[in-house]
N, C-alpha and C positions, 0 to 999 in steps of 0.2 A: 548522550546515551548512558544508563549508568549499566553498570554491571551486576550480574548475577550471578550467587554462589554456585549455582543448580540449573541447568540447560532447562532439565524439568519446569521448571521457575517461571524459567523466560517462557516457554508454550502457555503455561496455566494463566498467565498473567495476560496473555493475547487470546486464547480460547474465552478466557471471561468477558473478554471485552466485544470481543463478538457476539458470542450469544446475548448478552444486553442487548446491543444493536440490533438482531436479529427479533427479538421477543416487541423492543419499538415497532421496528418496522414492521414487521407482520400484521401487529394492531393498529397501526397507521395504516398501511394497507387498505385493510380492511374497511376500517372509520370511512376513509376518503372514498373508497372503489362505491361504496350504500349513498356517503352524502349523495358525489357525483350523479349517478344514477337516480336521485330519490328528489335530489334536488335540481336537475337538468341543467349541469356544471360540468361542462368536455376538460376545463382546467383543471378541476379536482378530479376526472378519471385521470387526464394524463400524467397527473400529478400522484397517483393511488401505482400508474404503471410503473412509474420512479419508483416508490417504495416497495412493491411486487420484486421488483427489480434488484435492489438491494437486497431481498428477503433470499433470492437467487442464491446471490452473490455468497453472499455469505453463509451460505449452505455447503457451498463451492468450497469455499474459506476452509470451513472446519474441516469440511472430507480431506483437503489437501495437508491442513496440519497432522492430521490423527498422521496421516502417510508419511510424513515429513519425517514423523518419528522413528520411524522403522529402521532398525539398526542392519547396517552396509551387510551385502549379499554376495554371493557369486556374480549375477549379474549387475547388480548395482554396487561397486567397489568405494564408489564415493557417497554411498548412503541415497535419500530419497529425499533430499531436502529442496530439491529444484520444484518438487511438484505445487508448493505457495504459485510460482511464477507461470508453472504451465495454469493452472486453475485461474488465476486474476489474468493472463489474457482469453481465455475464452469467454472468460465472462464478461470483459470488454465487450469481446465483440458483440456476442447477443443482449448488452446494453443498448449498444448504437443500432443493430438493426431494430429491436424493441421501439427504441424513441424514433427510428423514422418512419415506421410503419403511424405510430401515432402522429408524428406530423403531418403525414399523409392525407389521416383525415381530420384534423384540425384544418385543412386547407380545403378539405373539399363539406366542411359544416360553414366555412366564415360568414358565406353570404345567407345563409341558410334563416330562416325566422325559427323561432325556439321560443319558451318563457322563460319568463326573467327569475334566477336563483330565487331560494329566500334568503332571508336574513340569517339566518344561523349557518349558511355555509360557509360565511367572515370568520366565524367560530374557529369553523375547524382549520382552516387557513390559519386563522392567528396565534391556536394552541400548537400547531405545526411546526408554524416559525420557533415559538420559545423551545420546544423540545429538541428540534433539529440541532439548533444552534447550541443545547447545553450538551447533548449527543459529540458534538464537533468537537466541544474543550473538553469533555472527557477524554473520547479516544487517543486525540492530537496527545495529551497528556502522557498515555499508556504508550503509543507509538514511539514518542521520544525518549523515554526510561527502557525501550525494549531494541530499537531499532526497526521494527517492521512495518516494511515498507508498504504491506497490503494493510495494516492499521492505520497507517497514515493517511493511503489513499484513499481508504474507506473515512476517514477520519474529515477530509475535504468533500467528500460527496455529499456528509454530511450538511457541511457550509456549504455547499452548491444547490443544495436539497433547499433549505434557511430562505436562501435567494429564491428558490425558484416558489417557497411556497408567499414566499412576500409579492410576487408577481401575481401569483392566484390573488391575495388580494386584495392587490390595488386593482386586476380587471373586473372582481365581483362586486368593488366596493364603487366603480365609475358606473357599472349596469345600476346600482342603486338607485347611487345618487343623479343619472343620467336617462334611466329609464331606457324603456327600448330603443330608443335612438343607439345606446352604448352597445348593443347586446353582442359586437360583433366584438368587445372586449373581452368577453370571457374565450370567445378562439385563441385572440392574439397573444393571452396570457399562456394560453396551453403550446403556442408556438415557443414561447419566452423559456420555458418548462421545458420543452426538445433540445433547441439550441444548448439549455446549460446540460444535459443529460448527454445527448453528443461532446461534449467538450469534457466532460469528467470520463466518457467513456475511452476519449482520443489520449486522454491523461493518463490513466491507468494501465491500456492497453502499451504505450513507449515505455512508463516506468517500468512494466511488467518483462517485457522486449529486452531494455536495457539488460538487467538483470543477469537475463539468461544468453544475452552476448558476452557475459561477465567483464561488465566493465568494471574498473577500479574503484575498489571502496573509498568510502568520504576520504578526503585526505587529514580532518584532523585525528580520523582512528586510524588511519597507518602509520602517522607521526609520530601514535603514542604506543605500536607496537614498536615500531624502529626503536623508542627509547629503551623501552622496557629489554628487547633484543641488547642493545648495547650495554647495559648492566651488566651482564654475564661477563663474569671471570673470562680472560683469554678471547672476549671477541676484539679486535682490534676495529671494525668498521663493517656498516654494512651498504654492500653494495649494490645489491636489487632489492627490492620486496614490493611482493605481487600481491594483493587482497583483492579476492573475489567474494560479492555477496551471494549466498545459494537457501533463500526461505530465508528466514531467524536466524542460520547462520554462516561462518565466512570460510573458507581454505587460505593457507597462508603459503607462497612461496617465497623462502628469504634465502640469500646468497649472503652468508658471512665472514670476511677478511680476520686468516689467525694466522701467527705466526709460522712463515713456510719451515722453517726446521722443525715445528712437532712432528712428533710421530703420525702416524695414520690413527692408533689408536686412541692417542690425546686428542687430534683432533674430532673424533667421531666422537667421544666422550664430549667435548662441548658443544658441538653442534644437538646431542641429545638433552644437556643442560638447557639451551637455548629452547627448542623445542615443547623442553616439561615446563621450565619458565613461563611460557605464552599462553600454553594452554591451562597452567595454572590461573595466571591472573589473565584472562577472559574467556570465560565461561562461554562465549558466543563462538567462540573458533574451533570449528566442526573439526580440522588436521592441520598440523604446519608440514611441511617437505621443505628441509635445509640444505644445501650447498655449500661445501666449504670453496673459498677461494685461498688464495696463497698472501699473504704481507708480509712486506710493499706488495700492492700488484698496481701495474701500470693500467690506468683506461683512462678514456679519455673525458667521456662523462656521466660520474656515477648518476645512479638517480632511486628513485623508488616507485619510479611508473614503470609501464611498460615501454619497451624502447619503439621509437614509429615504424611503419612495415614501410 
């Protein structure tokens, strides 16, 4: 994840990456939702609700950023940056009910007799594929330079998108090449289309979950707060530190070992040093809360997780 001089930065650089996203997929949307319908292809509507879907999503996305920003209130003392996590699971969910309702009747058209696609809805299936998947190494790109987690995940629906529009068409391209005999192909591609739609939903909705249970951050960016923490003049060791992710960015609780004969005031002078330290060099750490402890101090095992309930 690289860092950023300017929290601003970090936002502008994930707001762009969405709205791309969103400007694709609307017009994919679209494309598909006319072929499907025009061309009597239930794979490329299921596959237009995918994209409908994302268009959502990421609508969701941006409302939650703009709020993200919103500098800490009375009632919101820790800021508003959890709202990324409340938005990417709701939108979870009305992903998966979206795709099972569509599966629903993907199962009740399979047996059904229909005409057979034409040829140019392989088209849009196959321009699908190439954009989905340059969509996927963009964002995957952005997500990793910024950390976020809802670019990332967006960034894999992408690739799940890729997949599922390569199933559109291998079932359009077997009705082809198989004729009506195959016709019941194009269903089971728009099944193929669900199943990956549920699963990128079931994805999103845990990673989104986790989050906001504030599990512990990556362990190699605590690692390299720890270090950075131990720099500072007078810290002798550090013995907790808690990173929680919240949106774009993190809360830091660190516990650090200084010499028990300082003063109160020397110590609180370093644990301040510590502090302006961290939030200097990473722009991504919404607040730290320091701790001083005493050294030597006896425990039995330091750590930088959380300790187990």
């Amino acid at each position: 994840m690289t860092e950023y001089n300017d929290v601003s930065d970090l936002y502008r650089k994930v707001t762009q990456a969405a709205y791309l996203g969103l400007a694709v997929n609307l017009s994919l949307g679209i494309v598909k939702l006319v072929g499907g319908i025009v061309g009597n292809s239930f794979a490329l509507i299921a596959d237009a609700v995918n994209s409908i879907g994302d268009v959502i999503s990421t609508v969701v996305v941006l409302f939650a950023l703009r709020i993200a920003q919103r500098p800490a209130d009375d009632e919101h003392p820790y800021g508003h940056t959890r709202a990324e996590g409340i938005a990417a699971s709701n939108v979870a969910l009305l992903i998966i009910i979206s795709a099972l309702m569509v599966g629903w009747e993907a199962m009740q058209r399979i047996t059904l007799s229909h005409q057979i696609p034409p040829v140019w809805t392989l088209w849009i299936a196959g321009i699908n594929i190439v954009l989905k998947e340059s969509l996927y190494q963009y964002k995957m790109r952005i997500g990793k330079r910024t950390g976020s987690a809802a670019i990332i995940a967006n960034a894999w629906d992408h690739r799940s998108d890729a997949f599922c529009a390569l199933a559109v068409l291998i079932g359009l391209g077997a009705i082809r090449v198989g004729g009506s005999g195959y016709i019941w192909a194009d269903e089971v591609a728009s099944l193929v289309v669900v199943a990956a739609i549920v699963w990128s939903g079931v994805k999103l909705f845990r990673s989104s979950a986790s989050e906001l249970m504030d599990a512990q951050a990556d362990v190699d960016f605590v690692g390299r707060i720890k270090a950075v923490a131990m720099s500072v003049a007078g810290v002798e060791d550090v013995e907790t530190l808690w990173v929680r992710k919240s949106g774009l960015e993190y809360f830091a609780d660190i516990h650090i070992e200084v010499d028990q004969h300082l003063t109160v005031a020397e110590g609180h002078r370093i644990g301040h040093l510590v502090k302006d330290r961290l939030l200097d060099e990473f722009s991504n750490l919404r607040d730290v809360l320091v701790h001083l402890e005493p050294f030597p101090h006896t425990h039995d095992n330091p750590t930088i997780k959380p300790p187990d309930s």
